[in-house]
C-alpha positions in Angstrom: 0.0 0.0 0.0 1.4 3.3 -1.3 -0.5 6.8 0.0 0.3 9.7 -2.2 -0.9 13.0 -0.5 -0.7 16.7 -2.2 1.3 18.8 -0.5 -1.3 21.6 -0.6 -3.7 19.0 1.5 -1.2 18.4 4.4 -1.3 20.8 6.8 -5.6 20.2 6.7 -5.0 16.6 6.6 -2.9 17.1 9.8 -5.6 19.0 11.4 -8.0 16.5 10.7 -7.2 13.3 11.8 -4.9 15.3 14.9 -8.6 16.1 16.0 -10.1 12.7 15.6 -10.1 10.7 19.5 -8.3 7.3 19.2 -6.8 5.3 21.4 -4.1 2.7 21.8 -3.1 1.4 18.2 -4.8 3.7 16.1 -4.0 6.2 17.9 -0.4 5.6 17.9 -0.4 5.6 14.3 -2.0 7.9 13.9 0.6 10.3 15.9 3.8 8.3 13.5 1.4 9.6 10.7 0.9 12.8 11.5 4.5 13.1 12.7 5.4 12.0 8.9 3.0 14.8 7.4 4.8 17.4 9.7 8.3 16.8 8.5 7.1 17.0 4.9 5.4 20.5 5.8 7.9 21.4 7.6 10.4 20.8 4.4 7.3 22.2 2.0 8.0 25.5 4.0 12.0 25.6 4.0 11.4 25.4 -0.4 8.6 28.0 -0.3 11.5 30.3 1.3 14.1 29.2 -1.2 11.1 30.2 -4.1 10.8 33.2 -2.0 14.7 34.2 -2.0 15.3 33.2 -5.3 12.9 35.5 -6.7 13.3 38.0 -4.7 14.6 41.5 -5.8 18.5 41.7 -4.6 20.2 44.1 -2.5 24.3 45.6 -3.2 25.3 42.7 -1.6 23.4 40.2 -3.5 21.0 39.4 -1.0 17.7 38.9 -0.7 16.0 42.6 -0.6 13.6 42.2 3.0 11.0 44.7 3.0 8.3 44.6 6.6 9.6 41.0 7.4 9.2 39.9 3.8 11.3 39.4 0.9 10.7 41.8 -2.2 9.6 39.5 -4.7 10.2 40.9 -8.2 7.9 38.7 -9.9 5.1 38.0 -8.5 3.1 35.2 -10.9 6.6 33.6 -11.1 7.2 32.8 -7.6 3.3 31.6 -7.8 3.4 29.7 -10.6 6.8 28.3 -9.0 4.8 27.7 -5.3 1.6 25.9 -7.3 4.1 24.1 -8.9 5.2 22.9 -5.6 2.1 22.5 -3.7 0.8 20.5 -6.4 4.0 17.9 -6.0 2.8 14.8 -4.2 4.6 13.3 -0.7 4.5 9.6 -1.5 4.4 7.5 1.7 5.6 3.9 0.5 4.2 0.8 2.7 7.7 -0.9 3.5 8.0 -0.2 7.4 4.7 2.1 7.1 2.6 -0.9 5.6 0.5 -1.9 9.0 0.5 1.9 10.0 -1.2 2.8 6.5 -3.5 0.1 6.8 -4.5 0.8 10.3 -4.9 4.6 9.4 -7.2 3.8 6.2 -9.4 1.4 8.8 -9.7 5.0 11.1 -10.8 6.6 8.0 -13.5 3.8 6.5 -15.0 3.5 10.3 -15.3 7.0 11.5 -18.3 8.2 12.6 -17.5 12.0 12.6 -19.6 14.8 10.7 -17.5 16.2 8.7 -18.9 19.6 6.9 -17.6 22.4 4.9 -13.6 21.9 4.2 -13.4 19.8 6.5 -15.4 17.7 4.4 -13.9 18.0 1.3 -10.3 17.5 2.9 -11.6 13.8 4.7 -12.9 13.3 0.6 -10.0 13.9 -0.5 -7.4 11.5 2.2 -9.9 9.1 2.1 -9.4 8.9 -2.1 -5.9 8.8 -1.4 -6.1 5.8 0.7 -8.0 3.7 -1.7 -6.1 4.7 -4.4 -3.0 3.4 -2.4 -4.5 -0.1 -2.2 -3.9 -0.5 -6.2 
């Protein structure tokens, strides 16, 4: 079982199954989960800067201009065609050592009993896609 997951969707996948109440087993992995989604975000994050400083305007030093916390970004639709670009890349989390915590996090997501509305709705949609997809 493979799960590929957007990297747009995973801070609000986070959110969701962080505010699901599990115990033992499932919850477990659903903590090595989450704590898999976080590294990836986190990571996400330290390329959106790189985008950021890359195409931002430079200073006489060659550095990147900072204007009110914020770097001076010359070209705007650029640097969001570049960030699109990589929020649309997918994290790919292969079974291997993950295989029984994938399985036991897809069982969390067929059984629950949650009302799910609004974004929250379309982001449970869209993990729970990702999971069957990953049994192919």
């Amino acid at each position: 079982m493979n799960v590929s997951i957007k990297h747009a969707y995973l801070g609000q996948v986070t959110s969701l199954l962080f505010d699901l109440a599990l115990k033992g087993k499932e919850s477990r992995h659903r903590t090595r989960f989450i704590k898999l989604l976080t590294e990836r975000s986190q990571d996400v994050e330290e390329q959106r800067k790189a985008l950021a400083e890359e195409h931002a305007e430079k200073d006489s030093d060659g550095k990147p201009a900072v204007e009110n916390e914020k770097y001076v970004i010359v070209d705007q639709q650029a640097f969001h065609d570049d960030y699109e670009e990589l929020l649309n890349e997918s994290f790919v989390i292969d079974g291997g050592d993950h295989q029984e915590m994938l399985k036991t996090i897809k069982r969390v997501l067929d059984e629950c009993d949650k009302n799910f509305s609004g974004q929250e709705a379309v982001v449970y949609d869209y993990i729970c896609e990702q999971f069957e997809g990953g049994d192919e």
